[in-house]
N, C-alpha and C positions, 0 to 999 in steps of 0.2 A: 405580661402574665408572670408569676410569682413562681419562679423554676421548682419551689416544694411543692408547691400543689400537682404537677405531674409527677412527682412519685408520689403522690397517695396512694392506695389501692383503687380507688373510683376514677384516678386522674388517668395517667399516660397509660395502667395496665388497659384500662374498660377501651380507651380508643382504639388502642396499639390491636386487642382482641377484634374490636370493629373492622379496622380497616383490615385488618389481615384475612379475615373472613370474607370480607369485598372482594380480596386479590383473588382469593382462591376460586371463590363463587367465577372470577368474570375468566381466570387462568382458564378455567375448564370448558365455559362457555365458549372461549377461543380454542380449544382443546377442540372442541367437539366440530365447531365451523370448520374447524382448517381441518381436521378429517374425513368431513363429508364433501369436501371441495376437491379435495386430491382424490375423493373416490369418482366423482363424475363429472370431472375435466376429461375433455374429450385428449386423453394423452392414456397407450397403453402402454403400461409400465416392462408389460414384458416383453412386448416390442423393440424398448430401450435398451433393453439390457441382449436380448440373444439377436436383434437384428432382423432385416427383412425377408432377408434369405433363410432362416431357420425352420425346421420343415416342423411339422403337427405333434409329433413325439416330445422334440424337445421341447415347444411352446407349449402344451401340457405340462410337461416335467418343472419347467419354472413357474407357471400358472398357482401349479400346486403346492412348489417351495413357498410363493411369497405367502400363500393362504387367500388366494383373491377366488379360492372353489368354495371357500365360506360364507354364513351369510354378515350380513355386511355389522351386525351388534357384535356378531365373534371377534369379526376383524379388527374391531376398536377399542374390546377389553383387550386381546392380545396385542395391540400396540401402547396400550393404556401401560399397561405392564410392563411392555417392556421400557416404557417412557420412564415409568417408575424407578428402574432402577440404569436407569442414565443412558441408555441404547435407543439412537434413534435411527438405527438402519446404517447400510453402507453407502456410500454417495457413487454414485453410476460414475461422476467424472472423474474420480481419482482410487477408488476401490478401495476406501479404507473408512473409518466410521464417520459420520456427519460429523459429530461430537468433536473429533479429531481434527478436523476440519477449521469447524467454526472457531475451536480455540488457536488454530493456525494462522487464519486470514481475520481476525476478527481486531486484534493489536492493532493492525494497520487503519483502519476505520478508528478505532481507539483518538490514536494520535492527530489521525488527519480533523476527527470531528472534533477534539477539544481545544486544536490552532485555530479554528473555526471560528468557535464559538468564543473563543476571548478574543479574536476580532470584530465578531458580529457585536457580543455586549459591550466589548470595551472602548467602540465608537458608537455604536446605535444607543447606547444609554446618553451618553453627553449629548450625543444632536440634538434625539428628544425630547431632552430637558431644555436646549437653548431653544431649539423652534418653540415649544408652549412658552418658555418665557418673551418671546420676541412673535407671538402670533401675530398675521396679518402681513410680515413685515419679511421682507428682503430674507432674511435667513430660515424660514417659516418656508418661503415658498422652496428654497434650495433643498432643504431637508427633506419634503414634502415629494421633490422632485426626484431626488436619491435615492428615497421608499419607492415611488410608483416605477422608478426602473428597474430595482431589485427586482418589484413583482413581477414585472411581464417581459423582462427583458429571458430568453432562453437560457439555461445556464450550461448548457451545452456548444451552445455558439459563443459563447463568450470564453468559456472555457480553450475553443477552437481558437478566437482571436489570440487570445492569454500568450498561446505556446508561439506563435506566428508572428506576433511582435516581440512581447518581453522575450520568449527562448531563441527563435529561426530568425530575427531582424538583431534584435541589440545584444543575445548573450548574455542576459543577463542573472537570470534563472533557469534552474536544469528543466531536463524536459522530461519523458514520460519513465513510467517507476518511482523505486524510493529512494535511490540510489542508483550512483554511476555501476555502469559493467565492471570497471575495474575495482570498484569498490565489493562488489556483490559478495557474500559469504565471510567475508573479512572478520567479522563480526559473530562472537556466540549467540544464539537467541535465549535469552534469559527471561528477561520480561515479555519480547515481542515488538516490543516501541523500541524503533532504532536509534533513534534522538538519546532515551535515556539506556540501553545498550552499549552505545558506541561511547557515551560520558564516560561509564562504567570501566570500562575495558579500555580508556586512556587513548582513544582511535579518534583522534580529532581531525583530520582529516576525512576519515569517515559520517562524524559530526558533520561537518562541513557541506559534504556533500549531502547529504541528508536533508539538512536543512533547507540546502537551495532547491531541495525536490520539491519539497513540502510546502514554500513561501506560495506560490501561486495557487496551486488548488486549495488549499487550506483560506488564502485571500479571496479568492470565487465563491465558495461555498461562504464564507464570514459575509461578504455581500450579503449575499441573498439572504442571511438572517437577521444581517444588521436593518431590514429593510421592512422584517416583522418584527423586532425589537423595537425599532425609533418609532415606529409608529404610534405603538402599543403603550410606549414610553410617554409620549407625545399628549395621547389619549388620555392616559390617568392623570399625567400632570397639570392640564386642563383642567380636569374635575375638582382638581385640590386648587389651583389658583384663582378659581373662583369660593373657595369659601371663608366666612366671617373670620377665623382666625389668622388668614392670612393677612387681609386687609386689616387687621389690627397690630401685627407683627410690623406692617409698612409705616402703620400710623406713629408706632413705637420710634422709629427710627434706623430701623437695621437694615443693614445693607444689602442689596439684591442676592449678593451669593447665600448670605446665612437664609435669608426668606427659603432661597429654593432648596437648596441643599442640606441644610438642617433642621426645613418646618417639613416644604411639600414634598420633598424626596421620601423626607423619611417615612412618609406615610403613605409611599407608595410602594417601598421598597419589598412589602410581603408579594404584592401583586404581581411585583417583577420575578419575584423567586418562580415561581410556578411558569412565566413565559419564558424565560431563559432555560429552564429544566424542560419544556414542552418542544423548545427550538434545537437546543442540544440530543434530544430523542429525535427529530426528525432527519437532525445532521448524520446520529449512528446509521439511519436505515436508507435515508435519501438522498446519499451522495451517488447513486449508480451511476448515472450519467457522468457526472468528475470524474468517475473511476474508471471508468469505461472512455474518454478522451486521454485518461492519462497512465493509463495504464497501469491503474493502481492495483497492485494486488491485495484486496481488500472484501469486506464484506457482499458491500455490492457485485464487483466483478463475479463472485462467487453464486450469490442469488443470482444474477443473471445467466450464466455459462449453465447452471443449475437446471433454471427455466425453458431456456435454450433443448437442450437436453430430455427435457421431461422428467429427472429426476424428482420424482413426487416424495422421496425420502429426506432428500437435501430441501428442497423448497418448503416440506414442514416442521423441519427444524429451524429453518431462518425466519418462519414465520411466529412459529412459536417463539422463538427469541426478542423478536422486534416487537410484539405483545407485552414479555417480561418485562423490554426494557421500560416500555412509556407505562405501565402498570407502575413498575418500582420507582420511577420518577415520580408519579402524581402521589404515590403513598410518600413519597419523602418530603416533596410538595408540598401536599397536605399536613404533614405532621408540623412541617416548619410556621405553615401559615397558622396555623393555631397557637401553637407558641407564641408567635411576636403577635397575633392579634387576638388578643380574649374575645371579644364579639362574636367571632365565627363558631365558637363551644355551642353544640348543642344541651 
């Protein structure tokens, strides 16, 4: 597609107006679900907060603070509102705002799901590509085999093997946090990501250890996506080596790499954009379990400790957040894929 045509007026504004109005439409629709869901989960809030022992006065007295004496349309423009202007309550586990929070423990998730994810694509794409080139055959089945134990192998037990060989047997990578104890605070938090913190501040040592936190959970979690990546990979590249221009590219004489890598890649490569941003969205939200073997302080830890809890304040911030995210990916997603492939323009 011809980069002038999206800045016409009719081009990237009419879309960019589309999808934006998508987001907002399905933002609220989530808005609305995760509202009505924290109101009747069987979890009382104000329970959570003054305890079992609190006598009738005062569980009134907060009944009343939170506005749960209202009926229940009040309660949702009143939180509507205040969502509006960035307030999404105080979080029960740590008594300071959600908001606060999430941009506190959310860095770490950050870091761990983008080592991830350039493990998961940056083997799960090559396999993929060799298994469809080599279907049927010895390397086909290995790859094939690699994916189906991503999928059902537990990533919490493996996780548990992970620390027990690589950390408790050979020493070889650290073990639970992000950082040694002795390391701990060493370090300003500027960005949040301690990898690029500790560069920053010339703390390589700090680096050091940092890194060797992060080798193994970030390698666990890179499985498991590299396992919906090569498939996915596998899949599209299939459909493209069966069609007439390949076999005429072969006919030509060109050698297997440029065939795959230059014809049928490239014309899977939009396809790929959308799995990779879909996998990377699932890495932000679905590492709890990593987090929670590894003592990550991290988003997940946080939704869980949250849920734990009953904090119905914190749990619909982290919901609404984990919405945003796969929303702003599939609109990024989307815009790219229209870019490199004119065909999908309505």
């Amino acid at each position: 597609m011809n980069f002038s045509d999206w800045l016409q007026p009719n081009g990237l504004l009419r879309r960019l107006t589309k999808r934006l109005l998508q987001v907002v439409v399905t933002l609220f629709g989530l808005l609305i679900l995760t509202f009505i869901i924290g109101r009747v989960m069987p979890i009382d809030p104000v329970l959570a907060i003054v305890g079992q022992d609190a006598d009738q006065s005062t569980y009134q007295q907060v009944y009343q603070q939170l506005g749960l004496d209202k009926p229940l349309w009040t309660q949702f423009f009143i939180y509507l509102g205040s969502l509006v202007h960035g307030d999404l309550g105080n979080a029960l586990l740590t008594g300071r705002p959600v908001v606060d929070d999430i941009i506190r423990v959310f860095p770490a998730t950050i870091e761990l799901a983008t080592m991830a994810i350039i493990v998961g694509a940056g083997l799960g794409v090559p396999l993929g590509v060799m298994a469809a080139a080599r279907r049927g055959k010895l390397a086909d089945y290995i790859v094939r085999f690699i994916s189906l134990a991503g999928y059902s192998t537990p990533i919490f037990w493996v996780g548990m093997m992970g620390l027990l060989v690589f950390y408790a047997w050979l020493n070889l990578v650290g073990g639970a946090g992000r950082v040694d104890m002795a390391y701990d605070g060493l370090v300003d938090n500027r960005t949040g990501l301690l990898l690029i913190d500790s560069a920053l501040a010339g703390e390589w040592e700090v680096f050091r250890s940092a890194l060797n936190h992060l080798v193994l959970p970030a390698t666990i979690l890179g499985f498991h996506s590299l396992a919906y990546i090569s498939r996915m990979t596998r899949s599209f590249m299939l459909a493209q080596l069966s069609q007439e221009y390949i076999i005429t590219a072969r006919v030509k004489g060109l050698s297997e790499f440029r065939v795959l890598w230059s014809h049928a890649f490239r014309n899977i490569l939009v396809q790929l954009l959308t799995v990779v941003a879909l996998a990377y969205g699932s890495l932000l939200e679905g590492a709890v379990l990593i987090e929670t073997v590894f003592s990550w302080p991290g988003f997940g830890s946080y939704l869980t400790g949250s849920l734990l809890l009953g904090d119905m304040n914190a749990v619909m911030g982290c919901v609404l957040l984990v919405g945003l995210i796969f929303v702003t990916l599939n609109l990024i997603s989307d815009m790219l894929y229209q870019f490199f492939d004119p065909r999908t323009n309505a």
